[in-house]
N, C-alpha and C positions, 0 to 999 in steps of 0.2 A: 493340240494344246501346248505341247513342248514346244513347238514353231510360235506360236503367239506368245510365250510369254521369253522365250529368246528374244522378238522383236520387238515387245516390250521394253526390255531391259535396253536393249542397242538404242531404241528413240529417247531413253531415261540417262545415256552416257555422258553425256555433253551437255545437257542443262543441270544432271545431277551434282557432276564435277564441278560446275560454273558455279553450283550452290554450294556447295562444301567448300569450295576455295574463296565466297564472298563470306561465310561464316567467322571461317576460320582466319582471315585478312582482315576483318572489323572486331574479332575478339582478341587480337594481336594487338591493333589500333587504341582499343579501349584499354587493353593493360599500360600500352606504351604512356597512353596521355595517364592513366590514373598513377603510374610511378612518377611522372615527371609533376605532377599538382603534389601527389604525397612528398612529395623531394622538395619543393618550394614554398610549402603552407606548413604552418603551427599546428600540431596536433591537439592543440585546444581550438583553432577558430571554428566559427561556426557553421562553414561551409564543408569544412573538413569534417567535422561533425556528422553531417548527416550526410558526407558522401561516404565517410566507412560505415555507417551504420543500412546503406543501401547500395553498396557498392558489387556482390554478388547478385541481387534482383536487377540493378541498373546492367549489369553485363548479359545479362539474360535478355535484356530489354532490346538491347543492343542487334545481337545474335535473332532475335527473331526478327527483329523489322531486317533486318537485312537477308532474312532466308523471306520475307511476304514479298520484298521486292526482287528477290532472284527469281522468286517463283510466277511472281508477274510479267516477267522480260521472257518467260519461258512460252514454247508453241502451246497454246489451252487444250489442244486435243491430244494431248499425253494423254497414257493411259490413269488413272487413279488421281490423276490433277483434281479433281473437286475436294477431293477426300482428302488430299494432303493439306490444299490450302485451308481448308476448314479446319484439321486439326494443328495446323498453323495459326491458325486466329487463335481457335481456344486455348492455346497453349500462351500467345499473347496477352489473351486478357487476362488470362490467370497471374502472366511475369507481374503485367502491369498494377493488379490486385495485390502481390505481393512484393512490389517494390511500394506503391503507396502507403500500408501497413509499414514497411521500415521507416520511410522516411517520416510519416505520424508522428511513428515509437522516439523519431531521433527529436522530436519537436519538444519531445518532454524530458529529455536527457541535455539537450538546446539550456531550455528553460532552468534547470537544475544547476547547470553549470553556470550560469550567469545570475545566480541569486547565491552565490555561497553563504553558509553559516558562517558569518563573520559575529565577532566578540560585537554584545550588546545587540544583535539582528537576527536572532537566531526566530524568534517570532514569525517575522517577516516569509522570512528563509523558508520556515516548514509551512505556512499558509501556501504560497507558491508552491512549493513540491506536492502538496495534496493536493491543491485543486487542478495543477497540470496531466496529477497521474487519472487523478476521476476522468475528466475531459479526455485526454490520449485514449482511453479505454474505451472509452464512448463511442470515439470518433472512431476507431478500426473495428469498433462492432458493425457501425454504418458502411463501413467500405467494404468490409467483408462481404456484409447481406448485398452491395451495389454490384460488386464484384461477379459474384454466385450469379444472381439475377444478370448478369451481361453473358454470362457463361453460355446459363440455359438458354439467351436469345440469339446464341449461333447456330441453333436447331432449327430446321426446319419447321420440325411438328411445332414445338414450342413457341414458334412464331403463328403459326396457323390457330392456335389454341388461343390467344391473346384475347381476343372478343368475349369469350366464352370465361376467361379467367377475369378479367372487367366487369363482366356481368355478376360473379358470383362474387368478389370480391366485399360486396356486403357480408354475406351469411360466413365466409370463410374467415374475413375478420374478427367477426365474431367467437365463432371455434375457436377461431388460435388465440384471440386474447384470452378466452376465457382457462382455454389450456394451458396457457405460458405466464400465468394470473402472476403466480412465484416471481420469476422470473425479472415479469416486466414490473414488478414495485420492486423491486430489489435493482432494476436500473435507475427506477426515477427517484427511489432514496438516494442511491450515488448521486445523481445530481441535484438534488437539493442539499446533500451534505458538502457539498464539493461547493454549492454557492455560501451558503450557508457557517460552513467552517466551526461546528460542535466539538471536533475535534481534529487534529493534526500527523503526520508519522512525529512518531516519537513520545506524544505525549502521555502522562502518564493517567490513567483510568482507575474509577474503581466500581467494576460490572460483576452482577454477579456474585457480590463478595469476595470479589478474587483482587487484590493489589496487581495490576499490568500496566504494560507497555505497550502504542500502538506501533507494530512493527512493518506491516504490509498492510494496502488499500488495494483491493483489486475492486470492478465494475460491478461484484453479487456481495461482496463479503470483505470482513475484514480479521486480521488474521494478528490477535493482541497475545506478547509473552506474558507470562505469570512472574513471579518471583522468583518461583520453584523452575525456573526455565520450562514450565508447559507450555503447550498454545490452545487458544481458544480461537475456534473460527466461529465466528460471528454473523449472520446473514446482516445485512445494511438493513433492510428494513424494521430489524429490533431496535437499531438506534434510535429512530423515529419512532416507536411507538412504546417505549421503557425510558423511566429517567435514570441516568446516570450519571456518579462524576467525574467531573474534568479538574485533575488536581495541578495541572500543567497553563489553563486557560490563558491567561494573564503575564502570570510568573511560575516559576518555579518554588519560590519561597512557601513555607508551612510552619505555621505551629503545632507543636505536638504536647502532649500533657502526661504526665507522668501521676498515677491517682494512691496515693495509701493511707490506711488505715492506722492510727495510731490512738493511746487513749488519751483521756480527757488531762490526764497530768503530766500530758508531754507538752514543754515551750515549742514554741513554732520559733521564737528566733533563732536558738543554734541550729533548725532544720533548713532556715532561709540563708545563714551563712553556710552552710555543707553546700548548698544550690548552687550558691556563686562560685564556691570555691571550686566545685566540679564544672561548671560551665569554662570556668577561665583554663583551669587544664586541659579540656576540650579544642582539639582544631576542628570537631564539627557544629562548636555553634557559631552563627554567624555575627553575634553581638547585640541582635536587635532588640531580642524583649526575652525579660526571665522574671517572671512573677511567683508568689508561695502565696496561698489563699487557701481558706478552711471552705470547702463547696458544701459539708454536707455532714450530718452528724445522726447519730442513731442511739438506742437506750445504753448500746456497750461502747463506744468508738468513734470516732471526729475524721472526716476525709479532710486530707491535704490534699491540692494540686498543685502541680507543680507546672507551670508553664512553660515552655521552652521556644524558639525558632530556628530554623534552619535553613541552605539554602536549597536544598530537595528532597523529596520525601526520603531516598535512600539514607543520606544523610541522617535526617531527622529522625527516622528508625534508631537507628546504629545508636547515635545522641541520648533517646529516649530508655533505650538499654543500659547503656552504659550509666546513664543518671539512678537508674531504677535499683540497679546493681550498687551504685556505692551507695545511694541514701539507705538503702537496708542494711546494708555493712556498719555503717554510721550509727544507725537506731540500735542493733545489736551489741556494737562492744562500748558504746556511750549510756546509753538510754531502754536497758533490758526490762528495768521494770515497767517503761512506759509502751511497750509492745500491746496490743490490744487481748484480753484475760474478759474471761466472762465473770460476772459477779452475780455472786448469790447470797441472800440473808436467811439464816438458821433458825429456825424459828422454832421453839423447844413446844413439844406438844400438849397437851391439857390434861392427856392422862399423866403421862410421868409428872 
């Protein structure tokens, strides 16, 4: 057994070598050329783009085809030659599986960079970044499963089985949809929200009763801050089947209302000059609209609203606070006795 596998190794010296030094001489190659393109191209263009973004799987990619064709030039009656070249291929499909995935992933970083947020397009901008990241995601979900599936048909068995997996390919269908049911609506929501565009990264939500922000879109779920800096993960297919709002849709801009209760013998004009006067020392109102109106009245008390606009809801928060804070300071050291008091008539009894 020592004899055989001695002259094993002896028939393995000389093509082995010949393969370690075409490896090793085409990963030398590929670094040379990928310093000399990274020395001469823009690290924004968009070649350059997805050659860093798959420039480790591409040298992989490299490296094996160049060990499948050492290994091809070699005598076939080596010893363990099937076995190698085989786990030669699989190791291939696999680079090639995972330089694909990069180069996807760079399509959507591609895309991102050539729609910047620029002043007055910011719209546009995040329409693009959502629907490229839904899609990217999609797409290396398929490559992956195309991938897997090329793997297993470097097998032998797995090739023999083919007929037989055809065949049940009905009832198997069936199983897995029904077991991956989650799953696959929480794909197909992605992409109807991704054609669709209900909402965008960035914008601002309100789910749940929670004020958020959409901050990550992945292919199952989507992944909105709170105010409070929480996160809510989301599955995609709640979006489609719960309404909710989109405070961002459009624009940005909001009105906000400021609501108090005051009594029946308070003027509303010195309340509507305190409005303005606080709006105009405000940098968070935008200028656009500030109205005072009596909404609602009851047996003790008269609601004022206070109207306001802003140019986003954080803003318009902050605005609505700080309005809220001086018009009651206002009513208190002006107007005490018109604060809302409950009334009652005394009504002397029949005996006394």
């Amino acid at each position: 057994m020592l004899e055989s596998l001695q002259t094993g190794l002896q028939s393995w010296l000389w093509p082995g070598l010949s393969a370690i030094l075409t490896v090793m001489a085409t990963y030398a190659v590929y670094r040379l050329a990928l310093a000399v393109f990274r020395h001469f191209s823009s690290s924004r263009a968009v070649i350059r783009l997805f050659l860093d973004a798959a420039a480790r799987a591409l040298g992989v990619v490299c490296c094996l085809l160049a060990l499948t064709g050492a290994l091809k030039a070699a005598p076939a009656d080596l010893p363990l030659m099937p076995a190698i070249q085989h786990v030669t291929a699989l190791l291939l499909v696999l680079s090639l599986t995972w330089a694909s995935v990069r180069l996807t992933s760079a399509i959507g970083e591609v895309i991102v960079a050539l729609n910047p947020v620029l002043e007055g397009q910011w719209k546009r901008a995040r329409k693009v970044e959502t629907q490229t990241r839904f899609l990217v995601r999609a797409l290396n979900i398929l490559i992956v499963i195309i991938g897997f599936g090329a793997a297993l048909m470097t097998f032998e068995s797995v090739q023999h089985m083919g007929a037989s997996v055809l065949a049940s390919a009905g009832v198997g269908g069936l199983v897995l949809g029904f077991a991956a049911r989650p799953v696959l609506s929480n794909l197909l929501a992605g992409m109807q929200i991704a054609l669709t565009q209900p909402f965008r990264i960035d914008d601002v939500l309100h789910v749940q009763g929670e004020w958020c922000w959409v901050e990550e879109v992945t292919a199952t779920y989507v992944v909105v801050r709170v105010w409070d800096l929480r996160r809510l993960v989301i599955p995609l297919q709640w979006f489609i089947e719960n309404p909710f709002q989109n405070w961002s849709r459009n624009n940005s801009e909001l009105l906000g209302p400021v609501f108090i209760w005051v009594d029946y013998t308070m003027p509303i004009e010195p309340l509507r000059e305190e409005f303005k006067r606080l709006l105009a020392e405000s940098n968070l109102w935008d200028g656009q609209l500030a109205t005072v109106q009596v909404t609602d009245a009851s047996d003790q008390a008269m609601q004022v609203r206070f109207l306001m606009s802003a140019s986003d809801s954080t803003r318009n928060w902050d605005l609505r606070c700080k309005v809220r804070e001086g018009l009651i300071a206002f009513i208190r050291d002006h107007y005490p006795a018109q604060l809302p008091r409950v009334r009652a008539r005394l009504v002397d009894s029949p005996e006394s």
